[in-house]
C-alpha positions as semicolon CSV with decimal commas, in nm:
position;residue;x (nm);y (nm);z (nm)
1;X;-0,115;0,560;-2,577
2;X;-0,273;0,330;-2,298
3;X;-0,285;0,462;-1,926
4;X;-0,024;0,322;-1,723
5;X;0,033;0,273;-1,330
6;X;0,296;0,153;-1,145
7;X;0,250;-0,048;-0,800
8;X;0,491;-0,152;-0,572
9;X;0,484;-0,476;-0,402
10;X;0,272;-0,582;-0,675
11;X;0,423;-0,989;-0,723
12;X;0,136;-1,094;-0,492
13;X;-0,137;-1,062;-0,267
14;X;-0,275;-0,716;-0,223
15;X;-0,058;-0,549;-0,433
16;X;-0,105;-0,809;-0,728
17;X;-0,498;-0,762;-0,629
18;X;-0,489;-0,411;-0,751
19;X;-0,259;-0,486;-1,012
20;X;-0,499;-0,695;-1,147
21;X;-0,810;-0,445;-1,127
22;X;-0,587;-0,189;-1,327
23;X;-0,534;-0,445;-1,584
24;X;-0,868;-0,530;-1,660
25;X;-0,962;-0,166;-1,708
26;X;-0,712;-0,161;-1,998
27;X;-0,400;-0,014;-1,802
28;X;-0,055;-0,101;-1,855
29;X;0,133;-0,225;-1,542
30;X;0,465;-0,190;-1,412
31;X;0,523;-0,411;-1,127
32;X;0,812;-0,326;-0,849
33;X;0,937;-0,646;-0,560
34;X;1,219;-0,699;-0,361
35;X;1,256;-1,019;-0,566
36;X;1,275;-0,915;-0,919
37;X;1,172;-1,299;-1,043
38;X;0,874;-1,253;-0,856
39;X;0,771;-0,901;-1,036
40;X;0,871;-1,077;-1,385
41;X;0,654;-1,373;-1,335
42;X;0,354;-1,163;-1,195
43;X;0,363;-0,887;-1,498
44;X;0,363;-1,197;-1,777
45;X;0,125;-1,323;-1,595
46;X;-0,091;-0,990;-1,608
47;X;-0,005;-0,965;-1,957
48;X;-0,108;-1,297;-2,077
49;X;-0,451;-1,279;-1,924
50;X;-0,548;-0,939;-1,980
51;X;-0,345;-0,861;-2,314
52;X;-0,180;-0,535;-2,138
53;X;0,126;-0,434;-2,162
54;X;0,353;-0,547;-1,841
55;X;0,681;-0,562;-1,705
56;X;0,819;-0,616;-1,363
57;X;1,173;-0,469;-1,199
58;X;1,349;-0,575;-0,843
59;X;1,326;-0,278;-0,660
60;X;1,543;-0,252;-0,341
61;X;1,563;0,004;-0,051
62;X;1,858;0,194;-0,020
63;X;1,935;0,182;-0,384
64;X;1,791;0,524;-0,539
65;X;2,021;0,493;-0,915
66;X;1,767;0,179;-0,922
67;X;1,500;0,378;-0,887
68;X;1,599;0,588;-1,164
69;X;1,711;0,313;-1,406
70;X;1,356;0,171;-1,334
71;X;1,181;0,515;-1,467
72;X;1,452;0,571;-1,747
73;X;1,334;0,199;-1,855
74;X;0,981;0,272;-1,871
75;X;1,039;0,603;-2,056
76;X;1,197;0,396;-2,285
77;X;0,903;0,183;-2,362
78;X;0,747;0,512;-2,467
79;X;0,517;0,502;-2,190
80;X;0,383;0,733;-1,863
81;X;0,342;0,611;-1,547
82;X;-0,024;0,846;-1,496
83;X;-0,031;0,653;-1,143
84;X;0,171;0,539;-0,854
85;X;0,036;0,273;-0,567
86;X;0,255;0,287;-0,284
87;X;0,146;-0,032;-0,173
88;X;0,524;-0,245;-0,069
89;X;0,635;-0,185;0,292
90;X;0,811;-0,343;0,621
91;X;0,545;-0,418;0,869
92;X;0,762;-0,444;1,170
93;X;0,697;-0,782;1,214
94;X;0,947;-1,015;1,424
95;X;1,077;-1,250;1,150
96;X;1,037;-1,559;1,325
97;X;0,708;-1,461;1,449
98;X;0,432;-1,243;1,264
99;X;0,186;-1,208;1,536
100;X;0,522;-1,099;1,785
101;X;0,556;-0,748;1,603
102;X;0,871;-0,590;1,780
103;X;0,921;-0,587;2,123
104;X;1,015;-0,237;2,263
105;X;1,282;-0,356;2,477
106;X;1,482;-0,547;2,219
107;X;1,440;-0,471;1,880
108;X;1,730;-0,319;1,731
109;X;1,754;0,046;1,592
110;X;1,844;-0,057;1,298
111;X;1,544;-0,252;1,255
112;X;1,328;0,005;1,392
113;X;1,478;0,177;1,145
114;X;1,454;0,023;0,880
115;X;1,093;0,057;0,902
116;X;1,098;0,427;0,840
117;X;1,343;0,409;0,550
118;X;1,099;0,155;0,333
119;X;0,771;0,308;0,421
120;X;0,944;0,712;0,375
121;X;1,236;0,736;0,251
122;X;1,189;0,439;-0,041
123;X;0,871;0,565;-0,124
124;X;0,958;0,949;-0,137
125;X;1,238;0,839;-0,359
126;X;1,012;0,646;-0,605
127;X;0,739;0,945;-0,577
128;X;1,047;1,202;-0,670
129;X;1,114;1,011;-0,992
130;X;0,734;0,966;-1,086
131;X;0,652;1,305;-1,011
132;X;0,877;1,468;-1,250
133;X;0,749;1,306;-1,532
134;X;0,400;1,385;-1,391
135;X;0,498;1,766;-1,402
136;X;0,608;1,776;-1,779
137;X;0,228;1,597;-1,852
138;X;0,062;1,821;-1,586
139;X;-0,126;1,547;-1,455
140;X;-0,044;1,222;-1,187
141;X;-0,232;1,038;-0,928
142;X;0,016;0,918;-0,643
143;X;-0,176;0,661;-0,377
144;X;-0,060;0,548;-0,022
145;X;-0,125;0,195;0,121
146;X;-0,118;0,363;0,514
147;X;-0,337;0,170;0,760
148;X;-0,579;0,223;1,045
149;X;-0,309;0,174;1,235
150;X;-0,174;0,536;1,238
151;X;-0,466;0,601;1,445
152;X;-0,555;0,271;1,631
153;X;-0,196;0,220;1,786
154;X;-0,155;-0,230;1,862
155;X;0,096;-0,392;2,039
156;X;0,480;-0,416;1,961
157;X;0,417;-0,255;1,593
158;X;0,577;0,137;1,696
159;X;0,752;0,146;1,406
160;X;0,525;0,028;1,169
161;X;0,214;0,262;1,317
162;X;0,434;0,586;1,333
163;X;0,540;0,519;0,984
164;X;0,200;0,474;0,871
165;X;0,114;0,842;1,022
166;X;0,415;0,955;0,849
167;X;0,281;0,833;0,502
168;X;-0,035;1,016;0,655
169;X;0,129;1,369;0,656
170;X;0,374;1,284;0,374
171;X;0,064;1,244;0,151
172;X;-0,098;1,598;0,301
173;X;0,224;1,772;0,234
174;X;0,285;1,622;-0,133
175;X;-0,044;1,726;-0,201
176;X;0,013;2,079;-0,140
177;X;0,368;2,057;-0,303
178;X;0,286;1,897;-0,627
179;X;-0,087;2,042;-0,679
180;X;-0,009;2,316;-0,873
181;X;0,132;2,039;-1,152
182;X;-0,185;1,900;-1,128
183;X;-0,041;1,596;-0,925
184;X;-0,254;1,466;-0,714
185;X;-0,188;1,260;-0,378
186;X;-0,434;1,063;-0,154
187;X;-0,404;0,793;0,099
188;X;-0,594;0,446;0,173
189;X;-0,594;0,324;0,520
190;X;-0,703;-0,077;0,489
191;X;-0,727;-0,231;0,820
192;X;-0,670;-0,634;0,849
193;X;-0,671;-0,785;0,509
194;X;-0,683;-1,151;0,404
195;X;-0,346;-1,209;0,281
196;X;-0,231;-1,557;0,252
197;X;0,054;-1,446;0,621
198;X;-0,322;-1,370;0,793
199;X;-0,449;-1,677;0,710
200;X;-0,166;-1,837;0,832
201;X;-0,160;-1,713;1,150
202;X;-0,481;-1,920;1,251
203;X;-0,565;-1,887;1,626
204;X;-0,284;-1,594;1,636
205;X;-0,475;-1,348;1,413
206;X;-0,544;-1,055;1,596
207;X;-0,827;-0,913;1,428
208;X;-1,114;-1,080;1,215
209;X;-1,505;-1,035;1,129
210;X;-1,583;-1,088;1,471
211;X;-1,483;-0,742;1,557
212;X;-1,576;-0,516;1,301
213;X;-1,902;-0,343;1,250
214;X;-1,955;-0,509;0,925
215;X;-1,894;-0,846;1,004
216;X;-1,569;-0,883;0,811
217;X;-1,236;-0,768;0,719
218;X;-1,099;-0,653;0,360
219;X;-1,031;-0,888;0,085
220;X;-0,769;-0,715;-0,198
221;X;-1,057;-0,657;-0,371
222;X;-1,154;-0,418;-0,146
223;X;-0,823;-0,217;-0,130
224;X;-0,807;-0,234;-0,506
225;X;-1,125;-0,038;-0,523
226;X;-1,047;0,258;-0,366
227;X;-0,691;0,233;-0,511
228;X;-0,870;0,249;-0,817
229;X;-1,075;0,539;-0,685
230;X;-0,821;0,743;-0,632
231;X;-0,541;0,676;-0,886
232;X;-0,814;0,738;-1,172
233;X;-1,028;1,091;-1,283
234;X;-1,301;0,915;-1,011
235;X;-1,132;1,148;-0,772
236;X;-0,982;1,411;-1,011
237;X;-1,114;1,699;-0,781
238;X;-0,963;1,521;-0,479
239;X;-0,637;1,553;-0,284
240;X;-0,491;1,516;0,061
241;X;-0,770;1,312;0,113
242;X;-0,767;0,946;0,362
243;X;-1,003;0,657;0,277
244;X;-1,055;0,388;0,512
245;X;-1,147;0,053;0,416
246;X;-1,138;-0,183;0,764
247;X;-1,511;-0,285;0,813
248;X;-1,592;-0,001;0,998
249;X;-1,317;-0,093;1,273
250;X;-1,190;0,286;1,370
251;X;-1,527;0,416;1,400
252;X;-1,608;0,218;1,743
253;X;-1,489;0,273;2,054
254;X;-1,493;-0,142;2,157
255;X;-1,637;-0,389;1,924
256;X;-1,937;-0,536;2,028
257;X;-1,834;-0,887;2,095
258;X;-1,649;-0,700;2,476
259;X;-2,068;-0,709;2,519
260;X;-2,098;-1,095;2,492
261;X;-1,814;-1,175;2,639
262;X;-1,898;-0,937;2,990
263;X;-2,219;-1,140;2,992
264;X;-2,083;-1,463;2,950
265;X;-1,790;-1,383;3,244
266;X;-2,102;-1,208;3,473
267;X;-2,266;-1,591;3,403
């Protein structure tokens, strides 16, 4: 029976990036989006080039008997899901206006909200229904998408960097709960990645190469390495654990282009 992971949020960009580095290492995938045309047309398109198994399900918050028609499904394709990438979530972004966030003083609690309940609640729920199939094999590897953003607080995103330190401590606690089943749960923390909404954003990115150690930001590749780290026996000794992957961005205090720019203002 082929290894098989599920990822969520996997009908593009990052997601479909790891998605795709599972796939060429022989795994079956089982895709999860909001849009469940999206998921379809990115697992047949994972199947055709790679000759895996694939399939893809519209997966929506708030709906938990969808959850477990999605696992009952898979069973019945005689397949385990031996990993779980958390990877889908609301990033507390102003619709209208990515680089916005949400303003303190007038977002809504109910989208503030709503925030918590996709990056917690949504993924406890799909974790829940992994994890007891995980238990009857005595094995599982669940991985977090968090962000450096649970530690590095920016502007008007509250809600998204408090959720990201609860995946944080979620992932700590899981790892002590489920352990003894020999599940294991770990956490990456990306920082800015080049999704097609960054590029977008032109002169309103925030953060680029220019203000990392390294001289760049993540590409999916990058994420889909250490997704592929820790959702394989590469880490089977480790759990609880955080890996960041932002060009070296938390480990400053200021990036070094605060230098050139005091000289050029002292000019």
């Amino acid at each position: 029976m082929n290894k098989a992971v599920l990822i969520t949020g996997a009908q593009s960009g990052t997601g479909y990036g790891i998605a795709e580095l599972f796939a060429k290492n022989g795994y079956d995938v089982f895709i999860t989006s909001r849009r469940g045309e999206d998921a379809r047309k990115a697992a047949e398109n994972l199947s055709g080039k790679y000759g895996v198994f694939s399939k893809g399900y519209e997966c929506n918050i708030r709906n938990e008997q969808q959850i477990v028609d999605i696992f009952n499904d898979i069973d019945a394709t005689g397949r385990f899901v031996e990993t779980v990438i958390l990877n889908a979530a609301n990033m507390g972004f102003d619709p209208k206006d990515p680089a916005a966030g949400q303003d303190f003083w007038t977002v809504s609690a109910e989208d503030f909200g709503e925030v918590f309940e996709t990056n917690l609640v949504w993924n406890f729920m799909i974790i829940r229904q992994a994890a007891l199939r995980m238990r009857e094999k005595g094995k599982g590897s669940v991985v977090f998408i968090s962000s450096n953003t649970a530690y590095r607080a920016i502007p008007n995103r509250a809600a998204y960097s408090a959720s990201k330190g609860g995946i944080n401590a979620l992932a700590k606690a899981l790892a002590v709960d489920l352990g003894q089943y020999g599940i294991r749960c770990n956490v990456v923390l990306p920082g800015t990645i080049k999704t097609e909404r960054w590029v977008k954003m032109g002169s309103k990115q925030i953060v680029n190469g220019q203000l990392t150690p390294i001289g760049d930001i993540s590409d999916f590749e990058d994420v889909a390495n250490a997704c592929w780290f820790f959702g394989t026996d590469m880490s089977k000794n480790i759990t609880g654990a955080e890996l960041l992957v932002d060009g070296g961005m938390s480990c400053q205090l200021y990036p070094q282009i605060l230098n050139e720019l005091k000289r050029q203002s002292q000019k």
